[in-house]
C-alpha positions as a Python dict, from the first residue, in 0.01 Angstrom:
ca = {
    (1, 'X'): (0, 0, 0),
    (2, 'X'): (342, 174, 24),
    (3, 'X'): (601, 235, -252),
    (4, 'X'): (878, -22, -292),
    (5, 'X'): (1218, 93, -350),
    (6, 'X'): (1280, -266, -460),
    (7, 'X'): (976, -387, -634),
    (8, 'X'): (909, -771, -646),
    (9, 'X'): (893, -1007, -931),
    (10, 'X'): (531, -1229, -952),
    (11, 'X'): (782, -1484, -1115),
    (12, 'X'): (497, -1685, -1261),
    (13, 'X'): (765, -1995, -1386),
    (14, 'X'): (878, -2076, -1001),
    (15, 'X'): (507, -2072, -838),
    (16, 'X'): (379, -2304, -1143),
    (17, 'X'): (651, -2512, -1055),
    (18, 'X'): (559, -2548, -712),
    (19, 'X'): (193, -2585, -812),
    (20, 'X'): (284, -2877, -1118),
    (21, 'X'): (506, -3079, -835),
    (22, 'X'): (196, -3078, -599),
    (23, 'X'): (-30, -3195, -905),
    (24, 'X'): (246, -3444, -966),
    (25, 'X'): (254, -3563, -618),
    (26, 'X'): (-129, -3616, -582),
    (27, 'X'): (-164, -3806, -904),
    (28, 'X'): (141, -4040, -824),
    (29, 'X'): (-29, -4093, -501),
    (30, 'X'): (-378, -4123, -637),
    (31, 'X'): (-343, -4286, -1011),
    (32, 'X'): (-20, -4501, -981),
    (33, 'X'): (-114, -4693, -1292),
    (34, 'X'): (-18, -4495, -1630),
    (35, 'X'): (-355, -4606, -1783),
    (36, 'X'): (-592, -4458, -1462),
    (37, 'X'): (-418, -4128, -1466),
    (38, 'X'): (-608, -3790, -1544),
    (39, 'X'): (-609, -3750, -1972),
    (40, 'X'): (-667, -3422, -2159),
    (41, 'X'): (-748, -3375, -2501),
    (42, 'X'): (-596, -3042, -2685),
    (43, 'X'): (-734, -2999, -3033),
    (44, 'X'): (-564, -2756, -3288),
    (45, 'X'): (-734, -2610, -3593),
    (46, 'X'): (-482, -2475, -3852),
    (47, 'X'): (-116, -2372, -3825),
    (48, 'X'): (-89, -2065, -3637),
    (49, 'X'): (249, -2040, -3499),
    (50, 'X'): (210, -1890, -3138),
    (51, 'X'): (-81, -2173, -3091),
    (52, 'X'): (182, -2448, -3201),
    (53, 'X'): (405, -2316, -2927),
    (54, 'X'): (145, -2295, -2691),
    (55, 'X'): (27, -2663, -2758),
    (56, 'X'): (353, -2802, -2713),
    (57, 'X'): (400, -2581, -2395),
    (58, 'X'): (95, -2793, -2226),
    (59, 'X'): (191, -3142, -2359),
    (60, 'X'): (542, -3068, -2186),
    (61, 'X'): (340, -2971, -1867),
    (62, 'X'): (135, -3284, -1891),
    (63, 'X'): (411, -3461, -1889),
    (64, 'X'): (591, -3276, -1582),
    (65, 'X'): (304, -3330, -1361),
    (66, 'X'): (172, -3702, -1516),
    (67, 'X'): (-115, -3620, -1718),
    (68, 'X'): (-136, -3842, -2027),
    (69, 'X'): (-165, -3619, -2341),
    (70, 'X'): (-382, -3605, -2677),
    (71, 'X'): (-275, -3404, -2962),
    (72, 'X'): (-571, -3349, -3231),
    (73, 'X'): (-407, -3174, -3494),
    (74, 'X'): (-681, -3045, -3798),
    (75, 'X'): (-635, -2867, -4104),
    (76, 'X'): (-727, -2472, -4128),
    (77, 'X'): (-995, -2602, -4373),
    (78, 'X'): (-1182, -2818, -4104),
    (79, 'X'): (-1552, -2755, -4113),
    (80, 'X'): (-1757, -2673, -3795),
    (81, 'X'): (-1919, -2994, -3834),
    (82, 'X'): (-1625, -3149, -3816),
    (83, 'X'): (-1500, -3005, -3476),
    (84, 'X'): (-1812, -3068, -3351),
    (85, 'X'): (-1829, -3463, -3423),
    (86, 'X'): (-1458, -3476, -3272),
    (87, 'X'): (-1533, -3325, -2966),
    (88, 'X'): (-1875, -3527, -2958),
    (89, 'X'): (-1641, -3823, -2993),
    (90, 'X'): (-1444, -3723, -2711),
    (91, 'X'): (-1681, -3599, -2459),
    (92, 'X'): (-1803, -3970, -2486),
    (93, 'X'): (-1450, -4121, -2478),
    (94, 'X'): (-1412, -4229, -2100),
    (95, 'X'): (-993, -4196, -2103),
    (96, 'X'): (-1009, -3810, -2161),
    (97, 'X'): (-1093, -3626, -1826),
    (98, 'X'): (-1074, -3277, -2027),
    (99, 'X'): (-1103, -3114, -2370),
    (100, 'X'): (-975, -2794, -2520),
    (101, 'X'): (-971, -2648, -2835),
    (102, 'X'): (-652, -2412, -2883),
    (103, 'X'): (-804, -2041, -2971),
    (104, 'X'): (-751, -1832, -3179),
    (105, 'X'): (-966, -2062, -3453),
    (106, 'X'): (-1033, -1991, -3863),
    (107, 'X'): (-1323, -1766, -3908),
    (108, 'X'): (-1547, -1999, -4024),
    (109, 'X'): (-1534, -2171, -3693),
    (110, 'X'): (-1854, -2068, -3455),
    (111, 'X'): (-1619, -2048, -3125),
    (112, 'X'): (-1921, -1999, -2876),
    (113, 'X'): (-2077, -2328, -3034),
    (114, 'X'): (-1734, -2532, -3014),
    (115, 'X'): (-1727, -2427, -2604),
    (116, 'X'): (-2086, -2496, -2556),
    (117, 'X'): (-2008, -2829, -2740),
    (118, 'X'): (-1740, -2974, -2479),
    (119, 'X'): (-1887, -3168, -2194),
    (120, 'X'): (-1943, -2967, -1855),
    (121, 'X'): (-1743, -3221, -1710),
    (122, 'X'): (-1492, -3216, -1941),
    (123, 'X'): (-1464, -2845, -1980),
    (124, 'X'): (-1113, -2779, -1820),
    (125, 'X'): (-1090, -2479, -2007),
    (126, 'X'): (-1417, -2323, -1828),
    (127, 'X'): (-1529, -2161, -2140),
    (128, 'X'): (-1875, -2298, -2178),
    (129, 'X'): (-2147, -2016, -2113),
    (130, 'X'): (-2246, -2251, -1822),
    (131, 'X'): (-1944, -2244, -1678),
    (132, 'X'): (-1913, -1897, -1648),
    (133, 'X'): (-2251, -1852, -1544),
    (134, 'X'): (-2128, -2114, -1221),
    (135, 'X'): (-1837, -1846, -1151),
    (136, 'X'): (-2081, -1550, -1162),
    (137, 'X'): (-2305, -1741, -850),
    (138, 'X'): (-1971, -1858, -710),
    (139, 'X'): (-2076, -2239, -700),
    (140, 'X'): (-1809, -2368, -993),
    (141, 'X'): (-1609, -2655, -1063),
    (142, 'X'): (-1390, -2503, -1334),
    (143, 'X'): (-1211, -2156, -1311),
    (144, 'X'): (-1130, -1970, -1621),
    (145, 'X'): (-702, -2040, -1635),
    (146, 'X'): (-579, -1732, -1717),
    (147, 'X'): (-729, -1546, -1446),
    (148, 'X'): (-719, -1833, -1170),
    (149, 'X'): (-302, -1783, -1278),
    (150, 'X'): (-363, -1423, -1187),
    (151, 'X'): (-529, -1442, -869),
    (152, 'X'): (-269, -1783, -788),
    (153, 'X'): (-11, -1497, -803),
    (154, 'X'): (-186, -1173, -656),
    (155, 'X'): (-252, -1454, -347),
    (156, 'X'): (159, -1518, -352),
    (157, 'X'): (171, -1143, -257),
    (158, 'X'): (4, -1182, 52),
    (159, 'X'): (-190, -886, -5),
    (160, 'X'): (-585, -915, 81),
    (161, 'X'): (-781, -850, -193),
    (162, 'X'): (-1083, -809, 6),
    (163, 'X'): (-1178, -479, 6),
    (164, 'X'): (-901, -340, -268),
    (165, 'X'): (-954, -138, -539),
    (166, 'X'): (-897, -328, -842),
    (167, 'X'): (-903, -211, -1222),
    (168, 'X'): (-893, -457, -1504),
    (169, 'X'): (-840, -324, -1830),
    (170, 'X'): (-984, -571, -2105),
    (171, 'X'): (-1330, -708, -2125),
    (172, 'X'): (-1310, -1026, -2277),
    (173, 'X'): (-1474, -1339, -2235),
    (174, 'X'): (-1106, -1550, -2161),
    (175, 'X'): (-994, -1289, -1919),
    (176, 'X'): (-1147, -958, -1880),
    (177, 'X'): (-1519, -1045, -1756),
    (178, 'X'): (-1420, -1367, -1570),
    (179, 'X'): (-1120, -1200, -1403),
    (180, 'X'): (-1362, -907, -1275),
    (181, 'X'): (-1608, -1189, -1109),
    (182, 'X'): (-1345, -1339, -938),
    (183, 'X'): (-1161, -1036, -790),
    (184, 'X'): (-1492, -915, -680),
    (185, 'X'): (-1635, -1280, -537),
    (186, 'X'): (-1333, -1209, -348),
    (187, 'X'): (-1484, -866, -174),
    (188, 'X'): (-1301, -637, -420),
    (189, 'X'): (-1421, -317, -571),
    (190, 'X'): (-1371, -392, -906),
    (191, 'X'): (-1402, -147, -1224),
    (192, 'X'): (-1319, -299, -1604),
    (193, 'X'): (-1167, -67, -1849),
    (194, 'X'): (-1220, -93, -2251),
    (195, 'X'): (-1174, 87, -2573),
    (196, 'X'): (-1448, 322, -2446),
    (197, 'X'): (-1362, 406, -2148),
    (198, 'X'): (-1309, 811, -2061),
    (199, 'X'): (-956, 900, -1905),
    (200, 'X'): (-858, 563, -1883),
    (201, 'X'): (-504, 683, -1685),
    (202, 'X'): (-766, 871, -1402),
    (203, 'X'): (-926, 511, -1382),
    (204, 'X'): (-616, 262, -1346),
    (205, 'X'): (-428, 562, -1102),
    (206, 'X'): (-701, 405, -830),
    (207, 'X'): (-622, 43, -851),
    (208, 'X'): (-476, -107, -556),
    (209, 'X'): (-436, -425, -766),
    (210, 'X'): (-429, -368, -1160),
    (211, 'X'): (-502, -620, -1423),
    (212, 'X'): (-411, -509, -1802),
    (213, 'X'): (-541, -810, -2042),
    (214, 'X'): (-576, -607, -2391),
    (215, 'X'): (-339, -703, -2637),
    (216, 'X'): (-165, -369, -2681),
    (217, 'X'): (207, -315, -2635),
    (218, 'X'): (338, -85, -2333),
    (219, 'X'): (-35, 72, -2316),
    (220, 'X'): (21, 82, -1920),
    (221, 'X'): (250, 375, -1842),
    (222, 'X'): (409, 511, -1520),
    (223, 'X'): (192, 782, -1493),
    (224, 'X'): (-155, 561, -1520),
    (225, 'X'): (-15, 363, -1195),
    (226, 'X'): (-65, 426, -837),
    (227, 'X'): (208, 396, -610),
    (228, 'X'): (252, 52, -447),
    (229, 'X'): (4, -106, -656),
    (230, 'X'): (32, -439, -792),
    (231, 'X'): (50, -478, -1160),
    (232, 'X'): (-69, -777, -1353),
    (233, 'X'): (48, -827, -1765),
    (234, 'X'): (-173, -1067, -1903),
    (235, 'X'): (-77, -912, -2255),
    (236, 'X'): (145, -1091, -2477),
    (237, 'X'): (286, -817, -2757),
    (238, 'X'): (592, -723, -2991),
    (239, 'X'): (747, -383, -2957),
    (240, 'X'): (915, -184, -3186),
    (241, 'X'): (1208, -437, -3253),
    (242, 'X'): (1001, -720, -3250),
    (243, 'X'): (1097, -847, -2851),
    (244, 'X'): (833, -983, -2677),
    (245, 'X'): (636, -744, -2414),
    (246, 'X'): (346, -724, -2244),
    (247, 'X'): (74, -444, -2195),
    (248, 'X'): (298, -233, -1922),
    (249, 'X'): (574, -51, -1983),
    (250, 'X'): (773, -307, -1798),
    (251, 'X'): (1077, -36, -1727),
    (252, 'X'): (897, 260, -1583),
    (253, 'X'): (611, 117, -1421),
    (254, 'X'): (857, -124, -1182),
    (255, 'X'): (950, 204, -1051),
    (256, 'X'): (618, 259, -903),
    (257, 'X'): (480, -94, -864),
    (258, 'X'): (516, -312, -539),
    (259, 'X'): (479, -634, -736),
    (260, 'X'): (508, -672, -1096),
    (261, 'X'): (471, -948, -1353),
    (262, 'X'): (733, -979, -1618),
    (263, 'X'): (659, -1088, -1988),
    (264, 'X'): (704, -1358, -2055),
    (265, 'X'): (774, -1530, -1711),
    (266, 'X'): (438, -1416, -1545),
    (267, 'X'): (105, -1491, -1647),
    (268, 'X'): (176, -1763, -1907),
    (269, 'X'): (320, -2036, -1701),
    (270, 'X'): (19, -1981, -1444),
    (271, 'X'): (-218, -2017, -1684),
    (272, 'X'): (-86, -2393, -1819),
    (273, 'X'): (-37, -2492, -1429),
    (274, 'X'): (-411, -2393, -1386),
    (275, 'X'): (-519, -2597, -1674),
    (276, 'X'): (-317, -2875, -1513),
    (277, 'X'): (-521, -2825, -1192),
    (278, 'X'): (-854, -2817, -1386),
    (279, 'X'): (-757, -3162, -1549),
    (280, 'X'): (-709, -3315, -1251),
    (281, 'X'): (-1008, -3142, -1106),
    (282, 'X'): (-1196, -3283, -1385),
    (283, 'X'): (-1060, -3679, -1327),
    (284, 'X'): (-1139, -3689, -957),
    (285, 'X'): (-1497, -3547, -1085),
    (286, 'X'): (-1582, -3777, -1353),
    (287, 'X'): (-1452, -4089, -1112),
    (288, 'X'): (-1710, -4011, -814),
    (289, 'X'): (-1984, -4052, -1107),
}
């Protein structure tokens, strides 16, 4: 890949845009009756202010693409059990196509349990152990949504990830690990990066295609980037004055990158069209029987 003089914005709000109106378009065409048409479930636990925002985010893009909408709003003090006999109440509820409970959750919440407890069917999410055990064999219904976004707009590029050298930095179960299996079920040579991981710069200075989903403000500088690369901010941070950035030094590393994701404007709305796409995924499932 060759250095852009110019480097070009992954806008992530346009290409969701283009992906809700052809969501849209197939369920107008497919469910024209408001009570047939794909349902999702979001449950909230507590008051945390970036999940609000993020809730009402996805009941706006239900709306945009046609997708009736549940809001299940609990108390912080909600009891495991609790959660449980909701979402046992609404994996047998045959209007809801797909559940999801809004992370982070209270501490006395067993999060692997709550996943595991959401119908396979239903899981438009794809956070069940299952389900990511389906996207390590590459025979999957669900993809994780954050990295499906991600791969939605490395695939805008045009670029071939086939045989690339790609570097995600972050191992977690949401991004990290499932974004690895998919860049590399897509013939990529794929190394993930953590806390523990020697000269990380050395590392992410290979990466034809870099992913950065850690949760740490401007850790990506201009010197850890190759030139030409594409560059890929899942992170979602405050700086120093309290503006919202992502894991790349935005600035400097657009001098080097040939594509770049801004924050916020990137990943985000990707991930919320994906979700859309899984809830649809999830109706035309659940209707074959």
């Amino acid at each position: 890949m060759s250095k852009s003089n110019n480097p070009k914005i992954l806008d992530g709000n346009a290409l969701s845009k283009q992906i809700k109106a052809k969501i849209k378009g197939e369920i107008l065409q497919d469910f024209p009756q408001s009570e047939g048409k794909p349902a999702l479930a979001v449950i909230i636990v507590g008051d945390d202010s970036a999940s609000r925002i993020y809730v009402n985010h996805k009941k706006k893009d239900c709306e945009e693409c046609g997708i009736n909408s549940y809001e299940y709003a609990l108390p912080a003090q909600t009891s495991n059990e609790a959660l449980l006999e909701l979402i046992e109440e609404l994996n047998a509820d045959n209007r809801i196509n797909g559940i999801i409970v809004q992370q982070p959750l209270p501490a006395s919440i067993d999060v692997l349990g709550i996943n595991d407890a959401i119908s396979p069917w239903k899981d438009v999410d794809a956070f069940r152990a299952d389900s990511i055990g389906k996207l390590a064999v590459g025979d999957y219904s669900f993809l994780p949504c954050t990295p499906a976004g991600v791969m939605e707009l490395i695939h805008s590029t045009g670029v071939s990830v086939s045989g690339s050298e790609c570097v995600v930095v972050g191992r977690s179960n949401i991004v990290g690990k499932p974004m690895a299996m998919m860049l590399l079920n897509e013939s990529a040579t794929v190394t993930v990066c953590h806390s523990r991981t020697r000269d990380l710069a050395e590392v992410t200075g290979r990466a034809d295609i870099l992913v950065s989903a850690v949760g740490k403000a401007k850790l990506i500088t201009a010197d850890m980037v190759k030139e030409g690369a594409i560059v890929i901010d899942v992170g979602m941070n405050r700086d120093e004055n309290g503006k919202l950035c992502g894991d790349v030094d935005y600035t400097a590393v657009s001098e080097k990158a040939s594509w770049i994701t801004p924050v916020p404007g990137g990943v985000g709305p990707m991930t919320r069209a994906m979700l859309m796409k899984n809830t649809l995924t999830a109706k035309t499932i659940q209707d074959k029987g």
